[in-house]
C-alpha positions, 0 to 999 in steps of 0.5 A: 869539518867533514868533507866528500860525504855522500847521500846520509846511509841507513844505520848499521849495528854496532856496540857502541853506545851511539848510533853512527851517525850520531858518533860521525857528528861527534867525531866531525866536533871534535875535529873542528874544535882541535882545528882539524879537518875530516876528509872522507870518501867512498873507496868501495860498496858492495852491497850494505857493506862500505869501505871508506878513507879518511885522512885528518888534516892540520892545516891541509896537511895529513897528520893520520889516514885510516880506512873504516868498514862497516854496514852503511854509515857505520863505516863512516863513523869507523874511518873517522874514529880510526883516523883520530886512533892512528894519530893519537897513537903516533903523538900527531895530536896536541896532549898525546905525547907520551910522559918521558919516563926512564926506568931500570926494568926488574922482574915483572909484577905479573905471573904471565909469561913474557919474552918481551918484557924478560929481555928488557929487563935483563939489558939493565940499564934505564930504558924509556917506559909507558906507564899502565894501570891495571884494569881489574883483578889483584896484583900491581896496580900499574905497570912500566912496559918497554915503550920500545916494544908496545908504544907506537911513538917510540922513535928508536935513536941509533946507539942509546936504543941498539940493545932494544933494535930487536923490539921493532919486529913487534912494536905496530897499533895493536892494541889502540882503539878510538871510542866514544867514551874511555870505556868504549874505547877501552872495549875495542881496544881489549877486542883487538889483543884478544882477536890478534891471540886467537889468529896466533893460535889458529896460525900456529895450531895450522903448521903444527897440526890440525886447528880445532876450528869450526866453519860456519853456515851463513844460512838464515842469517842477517849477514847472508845477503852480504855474504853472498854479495861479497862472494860475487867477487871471489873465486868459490866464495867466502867461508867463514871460521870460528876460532878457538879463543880465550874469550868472546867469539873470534871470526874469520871470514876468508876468501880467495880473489883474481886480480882484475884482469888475471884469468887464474892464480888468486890471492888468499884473504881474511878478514877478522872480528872479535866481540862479546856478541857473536853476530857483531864478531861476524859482521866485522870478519867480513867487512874486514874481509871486503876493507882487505880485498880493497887493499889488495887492488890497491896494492897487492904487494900489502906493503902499505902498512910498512911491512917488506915482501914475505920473501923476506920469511923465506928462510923461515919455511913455517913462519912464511906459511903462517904469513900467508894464513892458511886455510881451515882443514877440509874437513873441518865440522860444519855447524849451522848459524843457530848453533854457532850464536848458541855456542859463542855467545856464553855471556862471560864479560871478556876482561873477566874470562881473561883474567881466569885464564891467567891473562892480565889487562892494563890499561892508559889513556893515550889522547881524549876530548869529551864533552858536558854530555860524557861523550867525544873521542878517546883513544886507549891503548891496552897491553896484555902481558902474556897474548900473543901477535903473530898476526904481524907476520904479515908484515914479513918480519920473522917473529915467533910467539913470546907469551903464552904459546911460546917454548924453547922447543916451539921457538926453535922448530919454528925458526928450523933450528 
């Protein structure tokens, strides 16, 4: 059941198989059928781009709140979805538990590097694992990952998990994605790990030297209108930024905010999208962006998604600066949107163009309910071995890359050893 919707919205691009409002009526079926209740209401609008809160209800009582952003309805049918990714990926729904698997790890069956899986295997004892199925090229056909680093329903047990304690800077939702079918999913959920790579390189190429970005002029765009809209509440703007990536086009859409009542001083902001579709990648960096500015007047410490103040960083100077994004290089090469669509959209299939570079992708299903008619909500979660999440810096917990942009001499330059 869905409740505290407003007046039915225009549709709104999107790359899934189902217009959202169709995708909204599945999503509320699905709630009613696993006697669940849909709460949704309007947390802000500034132009055609919507934020909304959803929580999913079990007898009244919140088992997943979410927040969805999007162009008109679509961020209806985003917070709905959301809500059942969060808690699937919790284990709050009937079947989503994950199995109780025990392995020893040895050497990992992939040629990616992976600090992570590394240190798991070398504590040599049986360790609860979630089980993974590749999802194309050569190799092992499934793979046994820490649940302690990956799995967000792992629950750590004082003294039989205290060699894995360390995983917990690492262990969030990166990675899950609710869809309309499992291959829907499946795509938003590849998005999501390649977005949060992107955003470690750029942060990492930030402190380091000069990132190879590129801004991008919204002029004779489909998105101006907003941007222009959603600039009424900043202080100079929103830039948008096109970041270097394995695969598909990744954007940053950021900006500076005064809190309401404050004469100066400004918090920085982004918000980011990923996508095969350069225009689509762009519509989701700044409604990310707009879903961000919300949050920040809600709570400007940022502490709602579990995180500790980032003073917590401050004895890590480089990792504090990553934490709060820095901007782009002033001198950074302006392009026009034409040649950014030109540029971006190179037509490869994401999983593919990773799999060239080296970057292998599995994949499981976490939780689903699908219908006759092939649709529903599905919920995976995938794991790349080898990408990178410094984006959870954010958070305030000092990590630094395991995968493919970590070396001995950047893990120690980083932590000013």
């Amino acid at each position: 059941m869905l409740q505290n919707v407003w007046a039915a919205l225009p549709l709104s691009s999107s790359e899934h198989p189902l217009p959202p409002q169709h995708a909204l009526g599945i999503a509320s079926a699905v709630a009613f059928s696993e006697g669940l209740t849909l709460d949704l209401s309007r947390a802000d609008e500034i132009g055609d781009s919507v934020v909304v809160r959803c929580s999913l209800k079990r007898n009244g009582e919140t088992i997943a709140s979410s927040t969805g952003k999007g162009r008109q309805v679509q961020a209806l049918a985003s917070a709905a979805f959301e809500a059942f990714e969060h808690a699937a990926a919790r284990a709050r729904l009937s079947g989503s538990e994950t199995p109780d698997e025990r392995a020893v790890l040895t050497s990992k069956p992939f040629s990616q590097r992976d600090l992570v899986y590394d240190f798991a295997a070398r504590v040599g004892e049986p360790q609860k694992v979630t089980r993974y199925w590749r999802v194309s090229g050569d190799g092992a056909s499934t793979l046994l990952y820490p649940s302690a680093a990956r799995d967000s329903s792992f629950r750590f047990q004082k003294g039989a998990d205290d060699k894995l304690a360390i995983f917990a800077r690492f262990l969030n939702t990166n990675g899950y994605a609710a869809g309309l079918t499992v291959e829907d999913a499946r795509a938003h959920a590849v998005n999501e790990v390649l977005e949060r790579d992107s955003i470690s390189q750029y942060l990492l190429d930030s402190v380091r030297g000069k990132p190879d970005v590129k801004i991008v002029s919204p002029r004779g765009s489909g998105i101006e209108q907003l941007i222009s809209e959603l600039s009424l509440v900043t202080t100079d703007g929103v830039q948008l930024v096109w970041l270097p990536s394995l695969a598909g086009a990744v954007v940053m859409a950021r900006a500076q905010i005064v809190a309401p009542g404050a004469r100066s001083g400004g918090a920085d902001l982004a918000g980011f999208g990923c996508s095969g579709s350069a225009e689509v990648a762009v519509e989701r960096a700044v409604t990310e962006l707009h879903q961000e500015i919300v949050a920040h007047h809600a709570d400007p410490s940022g502490l709602g998604d579990g995180g500790v103040p980032l003073s917590n960083l401050d004895r890590y100077p480089l990792l504090r600066e990553m934490a709060e994004i820095p901007a782009p290089p002033d001198d950074a090469e302006v392009i026009s949107y034409a040649d950014f669509l030109c540029q971006a959209n190179d037509g490869r299939e994401i999983i593919g163009a990773l799999e060239e570079n080296g970057i292998s992708v599995f994949s499981r299903d976490v939780w689903k309910s699908i219908g006759d008619d092939g649709f529903g909500v599905a919920v995976v979660q995938v794991i790349a071995p080898g990408l990178e999440n410094l984006y959870a810096l954010r958070l305030g917990w000092p990590i630094v890359p395991t995968g493919r942009l970590w070396t001995p001499v950047v893990a120690s330059w980083l932590l000013g050893m």
